[in-house]
C-alpha positions in Angstrom: 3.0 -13.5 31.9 5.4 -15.1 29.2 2.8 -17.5 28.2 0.3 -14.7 27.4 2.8 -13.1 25.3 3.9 -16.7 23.6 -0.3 -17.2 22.5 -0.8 -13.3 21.4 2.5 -13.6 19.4 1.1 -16.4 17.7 -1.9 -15.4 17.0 -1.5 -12.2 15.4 0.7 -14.6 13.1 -1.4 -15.2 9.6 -0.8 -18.8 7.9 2.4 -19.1 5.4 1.3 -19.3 1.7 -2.0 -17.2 2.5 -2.8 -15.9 -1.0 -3.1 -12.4 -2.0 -5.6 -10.4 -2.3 -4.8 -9.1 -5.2 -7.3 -9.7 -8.4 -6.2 -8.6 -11.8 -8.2 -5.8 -13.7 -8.4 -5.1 -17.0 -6.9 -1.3 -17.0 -7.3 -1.2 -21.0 -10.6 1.1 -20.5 -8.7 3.6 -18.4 -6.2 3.8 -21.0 -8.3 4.3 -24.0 -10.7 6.5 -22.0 -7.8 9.4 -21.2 -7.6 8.5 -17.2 -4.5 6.7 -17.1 -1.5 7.9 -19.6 1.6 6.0 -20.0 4.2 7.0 -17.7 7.4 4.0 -18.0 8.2 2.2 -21.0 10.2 -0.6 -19.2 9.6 -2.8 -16.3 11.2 -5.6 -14.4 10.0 -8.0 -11.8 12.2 -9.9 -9.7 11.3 -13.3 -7.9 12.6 -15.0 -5.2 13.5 -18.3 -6.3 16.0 -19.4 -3.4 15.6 -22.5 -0.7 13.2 -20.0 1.2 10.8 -19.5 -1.0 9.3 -22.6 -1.6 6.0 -24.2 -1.9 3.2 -22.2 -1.0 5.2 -19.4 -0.3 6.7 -19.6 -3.5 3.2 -19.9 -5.3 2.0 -16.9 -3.5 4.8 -15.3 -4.8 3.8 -16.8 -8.6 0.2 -16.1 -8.3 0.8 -12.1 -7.5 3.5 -12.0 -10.6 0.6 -14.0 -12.5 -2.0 -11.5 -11.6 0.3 -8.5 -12.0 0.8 -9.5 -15.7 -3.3 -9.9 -16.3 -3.3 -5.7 -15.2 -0.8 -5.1 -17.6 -3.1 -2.9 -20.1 -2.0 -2.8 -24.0 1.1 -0.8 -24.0 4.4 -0.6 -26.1 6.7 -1.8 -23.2 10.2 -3.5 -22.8 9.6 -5.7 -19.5 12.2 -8.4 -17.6 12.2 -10.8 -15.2 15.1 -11.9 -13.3 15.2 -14.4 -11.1 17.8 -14.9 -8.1 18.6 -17.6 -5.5 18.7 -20.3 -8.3 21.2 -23.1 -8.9 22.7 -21.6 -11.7 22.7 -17.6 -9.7 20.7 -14.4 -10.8 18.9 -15.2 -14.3 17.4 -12.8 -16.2 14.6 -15.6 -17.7 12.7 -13.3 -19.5 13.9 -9.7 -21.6 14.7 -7.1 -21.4 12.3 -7.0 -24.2 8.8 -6.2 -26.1 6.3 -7.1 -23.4 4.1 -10.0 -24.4 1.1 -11.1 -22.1 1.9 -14.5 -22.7 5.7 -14.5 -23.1 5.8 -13.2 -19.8 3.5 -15.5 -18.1 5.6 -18.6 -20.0 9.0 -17.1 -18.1 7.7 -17.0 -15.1 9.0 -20.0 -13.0 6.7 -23.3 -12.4 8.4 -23.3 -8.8 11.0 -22.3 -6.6 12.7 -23.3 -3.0 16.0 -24.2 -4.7 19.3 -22.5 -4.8 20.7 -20.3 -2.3 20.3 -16.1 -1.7 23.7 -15.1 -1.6 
């Protein structure tokens, strides 16, 4: 009886590092076209970038903030990110300000798994 619950347990399990699903869109259309209206005017991501979040987890972690930032239509925003779990503690690496496409992607960290979450 344990053994049968051992093998379903593992595998329901799916692999570590599995990447998302998740595809950018280009959500400029929507704008411009009167379906979507501006609701925030700031935003701030926060990424894991302690001991446990390394290698591919810490990619899948990078590819979804990567992808998330490819959505972003052409809005006046402030936007952040802050990292935590580094060696040097919680870091805000990027803002809070004017949202840039490509100064966000350029904050976001190459990689993670150092550091401890405290």
């Amino acid at each position: 009886m344990c053994v049968v619950l051992i093998l379903g347990g593992c595998a329901a399990r799916q692999p570590v590092g599995e990447s998302p699903s998740f595809k950018a869109i280009d959500l400029n259309p929507r704008i411009v076209s009167g379906d979507y209206v501006q609701k925030v005017d700031q935003f701030l991501v926060i990424l894991d970038v302690s001991g446990t979040a390394r290698g591919k987890k810490y990619q899948t972690a990078r590819g979804l903030v990567k992808n998330l930032n490819l959505t972003i239509p052409n809005l006046r925003l402030k936007a952040g990110i802050r990292v935590f779990g580094g060696e040097e503690g919680d870091q805000l690496v990027y803002g809070m300000v004017d949202y840039t496409r490509s100064g966000f992607e350029a904050a976001i960290p190459v990689s993670g798994g150092f550091g401890q979450s405290l």
